[in-house]
DRENKESE-271317 format. One record per residue (C-alpha): z, x, y. Coordinates in Angstrom, 1 decimal, padded with zeros to 4 digits. Layout:
// DRENKESE-271317
pz, px, py
Z, X, Y
...
//
This chain:
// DRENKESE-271317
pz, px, py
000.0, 000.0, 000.0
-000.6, 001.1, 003.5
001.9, 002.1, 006.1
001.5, 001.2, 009.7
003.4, 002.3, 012.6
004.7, -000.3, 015.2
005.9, -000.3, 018.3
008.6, -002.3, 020.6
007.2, -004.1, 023.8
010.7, -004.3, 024.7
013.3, -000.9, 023.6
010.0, 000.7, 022.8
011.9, 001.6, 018.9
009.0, 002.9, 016.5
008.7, 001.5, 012.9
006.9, 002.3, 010.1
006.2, -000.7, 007.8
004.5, -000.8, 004.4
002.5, -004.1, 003.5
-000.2, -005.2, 001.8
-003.6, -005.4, 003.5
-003.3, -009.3, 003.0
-000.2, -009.3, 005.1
-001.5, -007.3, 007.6
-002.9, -009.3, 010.9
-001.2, -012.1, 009.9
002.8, -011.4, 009.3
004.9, -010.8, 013.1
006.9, -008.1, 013.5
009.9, -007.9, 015.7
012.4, -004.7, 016.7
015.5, -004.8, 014.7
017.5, -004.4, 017.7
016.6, -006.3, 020.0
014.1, -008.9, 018.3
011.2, -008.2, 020.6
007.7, -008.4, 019.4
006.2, -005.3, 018.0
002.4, -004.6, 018.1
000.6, -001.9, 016.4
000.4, 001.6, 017.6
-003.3, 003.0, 016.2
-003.2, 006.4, 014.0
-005.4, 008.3, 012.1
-005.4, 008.5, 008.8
-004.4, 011.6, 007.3
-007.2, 011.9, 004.4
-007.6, 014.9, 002.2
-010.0, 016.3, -000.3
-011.1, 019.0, -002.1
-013.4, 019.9, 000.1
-011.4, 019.7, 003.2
-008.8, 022.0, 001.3
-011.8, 024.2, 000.5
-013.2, 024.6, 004.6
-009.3, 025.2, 005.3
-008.6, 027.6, 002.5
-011.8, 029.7, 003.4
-010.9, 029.4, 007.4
-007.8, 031.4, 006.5
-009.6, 034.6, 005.0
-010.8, 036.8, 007.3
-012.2, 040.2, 006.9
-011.2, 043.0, 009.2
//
């Protein structure tokens, strides 16, 4: 399941939330502390592959 990140309009508290993509868009989410709604802050994904790991292992060596 994914994790998303939200925000407080109110305190401005960050939480991280894990839910299904089903949920997501249509469940509200409010601060813990102060019950405030929360909207989404946007994030990249951190995706990783071989070949990423491959460019970044190869970046590393260098020659003198």
């Amino acid at each position: 399941m994914p994790c998303y990140d939200y925000k407080c309009t109110k305190c401005v508290e960050i939480k991280s939330v894990i839910m299904s993509v089903a949920r997501h868009g249509v469940e509200k989410i409010f601060c813990d502390k102060c019950d405030a709604p929360m909207y989404q802050q946007i994030a990249a994904p951190a995706i990783v592959n071989r070949a990423n790991l491959r460019i970044a292992k190869a970046g590393r060596r260098t020659k003198i």
